[in-house]
Backbone as a chain_set.jsonl record, in Angstrom:
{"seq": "XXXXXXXXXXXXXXXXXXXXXXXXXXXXXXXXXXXXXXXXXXXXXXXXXXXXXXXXXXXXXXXXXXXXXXXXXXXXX", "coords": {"N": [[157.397, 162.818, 128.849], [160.02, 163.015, 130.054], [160.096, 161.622, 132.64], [159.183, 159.046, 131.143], [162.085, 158.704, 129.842], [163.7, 158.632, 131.931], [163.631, 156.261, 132.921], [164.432, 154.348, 131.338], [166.948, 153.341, 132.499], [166.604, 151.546, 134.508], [166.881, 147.941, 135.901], [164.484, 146.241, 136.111], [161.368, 143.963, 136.861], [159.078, 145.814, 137.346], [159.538, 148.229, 136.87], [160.391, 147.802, 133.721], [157.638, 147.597, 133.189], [156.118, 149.944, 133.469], [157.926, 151.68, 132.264], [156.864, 150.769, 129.654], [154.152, 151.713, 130.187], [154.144, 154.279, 130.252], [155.747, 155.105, 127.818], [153.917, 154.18, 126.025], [151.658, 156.172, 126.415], [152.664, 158.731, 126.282], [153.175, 157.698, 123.517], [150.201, 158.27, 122.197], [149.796, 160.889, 123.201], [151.816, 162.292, 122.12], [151.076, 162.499, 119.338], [148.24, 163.391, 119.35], [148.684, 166.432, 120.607], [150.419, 167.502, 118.283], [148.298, 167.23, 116.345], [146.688, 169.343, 117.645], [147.98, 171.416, 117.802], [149.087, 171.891, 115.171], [147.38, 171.461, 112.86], [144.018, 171.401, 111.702], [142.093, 171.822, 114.44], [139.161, 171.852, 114.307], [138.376, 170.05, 112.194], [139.506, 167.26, 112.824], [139.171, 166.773, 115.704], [137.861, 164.513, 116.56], [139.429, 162.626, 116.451], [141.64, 163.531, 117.731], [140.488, 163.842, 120.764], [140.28, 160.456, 120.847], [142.787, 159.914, 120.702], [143.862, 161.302, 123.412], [141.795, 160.162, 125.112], [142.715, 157.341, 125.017], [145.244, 157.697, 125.694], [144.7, 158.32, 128.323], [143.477, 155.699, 129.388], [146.011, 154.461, 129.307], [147.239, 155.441, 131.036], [145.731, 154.926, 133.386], [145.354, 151.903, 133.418], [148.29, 151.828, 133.803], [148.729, 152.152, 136.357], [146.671, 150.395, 137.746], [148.742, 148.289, 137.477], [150.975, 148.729, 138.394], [150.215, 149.242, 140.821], [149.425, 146.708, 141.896], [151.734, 144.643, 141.022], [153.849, 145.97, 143.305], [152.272, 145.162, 145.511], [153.106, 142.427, 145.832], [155.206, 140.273, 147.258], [158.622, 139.789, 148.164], [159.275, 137.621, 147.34], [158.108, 136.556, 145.384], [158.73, 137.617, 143.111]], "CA": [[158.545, 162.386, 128.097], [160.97, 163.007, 130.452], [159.564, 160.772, 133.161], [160.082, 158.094, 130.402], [163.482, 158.637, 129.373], [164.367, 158.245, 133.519], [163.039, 154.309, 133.193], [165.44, 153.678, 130.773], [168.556, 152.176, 132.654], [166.269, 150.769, 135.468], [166.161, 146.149, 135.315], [163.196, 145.445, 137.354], [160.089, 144.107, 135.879], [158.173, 146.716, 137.779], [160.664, 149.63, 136.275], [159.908, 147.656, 132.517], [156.032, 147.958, 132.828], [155.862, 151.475, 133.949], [158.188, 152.136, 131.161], [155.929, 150.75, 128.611], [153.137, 151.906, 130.267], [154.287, 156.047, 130.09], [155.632, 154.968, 126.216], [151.918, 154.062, 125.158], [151.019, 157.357, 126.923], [153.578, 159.688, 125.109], [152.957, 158.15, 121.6], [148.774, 158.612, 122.128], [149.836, 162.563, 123.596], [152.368, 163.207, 121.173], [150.363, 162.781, 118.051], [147.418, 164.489, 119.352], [149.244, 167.322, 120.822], [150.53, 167.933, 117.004], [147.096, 167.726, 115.656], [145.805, 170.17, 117.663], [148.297, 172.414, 117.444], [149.598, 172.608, 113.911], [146.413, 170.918, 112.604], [142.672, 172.014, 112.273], [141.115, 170.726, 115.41], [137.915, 171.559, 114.134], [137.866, 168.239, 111.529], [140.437, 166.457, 113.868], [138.367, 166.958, 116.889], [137.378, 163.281, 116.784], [140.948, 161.688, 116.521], [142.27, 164.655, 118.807], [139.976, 163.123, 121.322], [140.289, 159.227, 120.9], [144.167, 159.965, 121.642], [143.937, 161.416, 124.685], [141.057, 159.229, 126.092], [144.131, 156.318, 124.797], [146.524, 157.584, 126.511], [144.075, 158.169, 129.757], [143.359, 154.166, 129.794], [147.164, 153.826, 129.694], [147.887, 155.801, 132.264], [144.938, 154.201, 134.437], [146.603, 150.739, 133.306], [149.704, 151.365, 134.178], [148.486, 152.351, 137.766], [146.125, 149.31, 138.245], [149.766, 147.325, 137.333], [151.82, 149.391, 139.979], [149.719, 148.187, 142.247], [149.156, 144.801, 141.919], [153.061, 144.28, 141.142], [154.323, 146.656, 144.221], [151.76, 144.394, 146.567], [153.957, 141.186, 145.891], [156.247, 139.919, 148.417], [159.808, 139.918, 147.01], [159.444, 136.053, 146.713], [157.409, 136.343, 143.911], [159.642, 138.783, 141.988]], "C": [[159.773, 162.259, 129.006], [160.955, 161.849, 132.047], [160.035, 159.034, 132.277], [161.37, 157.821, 129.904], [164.084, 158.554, 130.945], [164.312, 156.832, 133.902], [164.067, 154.125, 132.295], [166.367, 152.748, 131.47], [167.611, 151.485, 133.517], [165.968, 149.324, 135.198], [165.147, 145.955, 135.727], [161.634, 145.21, 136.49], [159.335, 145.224, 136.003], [158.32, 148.073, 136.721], [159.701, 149.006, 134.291], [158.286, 148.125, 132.489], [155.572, 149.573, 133.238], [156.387, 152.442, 132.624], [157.635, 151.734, 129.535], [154.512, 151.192, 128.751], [153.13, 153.947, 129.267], [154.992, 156.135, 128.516], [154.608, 155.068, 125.568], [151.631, 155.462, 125.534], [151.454, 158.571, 125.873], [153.436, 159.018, 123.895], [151.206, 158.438, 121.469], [149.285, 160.09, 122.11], [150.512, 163.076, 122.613], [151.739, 163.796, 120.014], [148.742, 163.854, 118.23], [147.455, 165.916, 120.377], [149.786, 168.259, 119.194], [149.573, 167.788, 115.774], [146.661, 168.847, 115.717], [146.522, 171.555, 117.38], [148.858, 173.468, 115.679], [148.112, 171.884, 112.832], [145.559, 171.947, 112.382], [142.025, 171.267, 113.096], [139.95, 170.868, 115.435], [137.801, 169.84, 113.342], [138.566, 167.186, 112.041], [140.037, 166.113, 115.274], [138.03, 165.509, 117.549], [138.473, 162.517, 117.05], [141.974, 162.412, 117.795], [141.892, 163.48, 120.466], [140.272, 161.823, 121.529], [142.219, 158.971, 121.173], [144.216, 160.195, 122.694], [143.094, 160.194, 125.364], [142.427, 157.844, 126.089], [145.31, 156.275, 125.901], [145.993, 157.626, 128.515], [144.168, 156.766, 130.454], [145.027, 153.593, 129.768], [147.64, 154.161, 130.725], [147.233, 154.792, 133.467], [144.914, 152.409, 134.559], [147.5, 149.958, 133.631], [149.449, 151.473, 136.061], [148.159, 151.023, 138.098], [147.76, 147.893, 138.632], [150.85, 147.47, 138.321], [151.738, 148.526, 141.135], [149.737, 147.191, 142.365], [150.832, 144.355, 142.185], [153.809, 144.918, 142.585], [153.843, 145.693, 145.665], [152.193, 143.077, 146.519], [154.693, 141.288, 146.551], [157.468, 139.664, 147.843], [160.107, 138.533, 146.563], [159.156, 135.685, 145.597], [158.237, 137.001, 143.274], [160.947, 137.473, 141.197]], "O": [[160.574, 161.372, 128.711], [162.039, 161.361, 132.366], [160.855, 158.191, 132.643], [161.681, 156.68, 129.56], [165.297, 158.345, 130.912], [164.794, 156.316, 134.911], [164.869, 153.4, 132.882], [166.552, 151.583, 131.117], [167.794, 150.302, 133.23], [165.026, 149.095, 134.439], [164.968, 144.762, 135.48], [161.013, 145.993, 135.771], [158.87, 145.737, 134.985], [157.478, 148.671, 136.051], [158.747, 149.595, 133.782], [157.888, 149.004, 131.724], [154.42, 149.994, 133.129], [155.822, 153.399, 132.094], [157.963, 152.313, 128.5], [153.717, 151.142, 127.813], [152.54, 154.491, 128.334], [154.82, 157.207, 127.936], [154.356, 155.876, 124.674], [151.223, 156.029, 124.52], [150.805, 159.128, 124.988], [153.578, 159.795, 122.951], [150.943, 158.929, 120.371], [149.235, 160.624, 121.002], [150.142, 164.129, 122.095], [151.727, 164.975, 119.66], [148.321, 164.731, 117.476], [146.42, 166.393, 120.842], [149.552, 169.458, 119.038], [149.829, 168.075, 114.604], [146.282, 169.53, 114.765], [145.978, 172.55, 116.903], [148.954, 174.625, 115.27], [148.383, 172.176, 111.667], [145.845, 173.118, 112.632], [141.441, 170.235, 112.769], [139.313, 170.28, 116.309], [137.309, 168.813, 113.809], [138.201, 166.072, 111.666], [140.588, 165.209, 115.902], [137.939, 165.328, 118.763], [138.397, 161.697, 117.965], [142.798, 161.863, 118.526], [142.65, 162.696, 121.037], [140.679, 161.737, 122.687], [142.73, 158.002, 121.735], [144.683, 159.265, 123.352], [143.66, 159.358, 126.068], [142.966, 157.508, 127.143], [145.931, 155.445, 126.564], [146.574, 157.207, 129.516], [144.656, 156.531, 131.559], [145.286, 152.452, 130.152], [148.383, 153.45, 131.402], [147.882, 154.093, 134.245], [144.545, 151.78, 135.55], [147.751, 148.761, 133.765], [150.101, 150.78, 136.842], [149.013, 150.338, 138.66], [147.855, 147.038, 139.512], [151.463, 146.581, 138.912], [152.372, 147.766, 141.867], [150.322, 146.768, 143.362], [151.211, 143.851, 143.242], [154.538, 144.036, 143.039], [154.589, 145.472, 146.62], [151.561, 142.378, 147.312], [155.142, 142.423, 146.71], [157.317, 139.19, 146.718], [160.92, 138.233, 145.688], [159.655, 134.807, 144.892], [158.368, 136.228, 142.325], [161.773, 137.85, 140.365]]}, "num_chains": 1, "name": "protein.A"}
């Protein structure tokens, strides 16, 4: 969360996709962070799950996009 709220003022496309990447991440984590804890994560167990893995493929996402965008020459930008 706090990672995301530091992208805020930044213009740069790079800065935007990083900050929608770690958004998608924190709303998958948030909600199943407050399953498991105020929840029963016995019958939740399944949705508990399919958040995190969510927010895994965003993180691994937002990386693949790092890269690719970071390896452009500033002409392209």
């Amino acid at each position: 969360m706090i990672s995301s709220l530091l992208k805020l003022g930044v213009r740069n496309l790079l800065s935007a996709e990083l900050l929608a990447g770690s958004m998608v991440a924190d709303l998958h984590l948030l909600p199943a962070f407050l399953f498991y804890q105020f929840g029963t994560a016995g019958t939740h167990e399944g949705l508990i799950t399919g958040l995190v893995v969510g927010a895994i493929i965003a993180n691994i996402y937002t990386i693949i996009i790092s890269i690719v965008e970071s390896a452009k020459t500033k002409e392209e930008f």
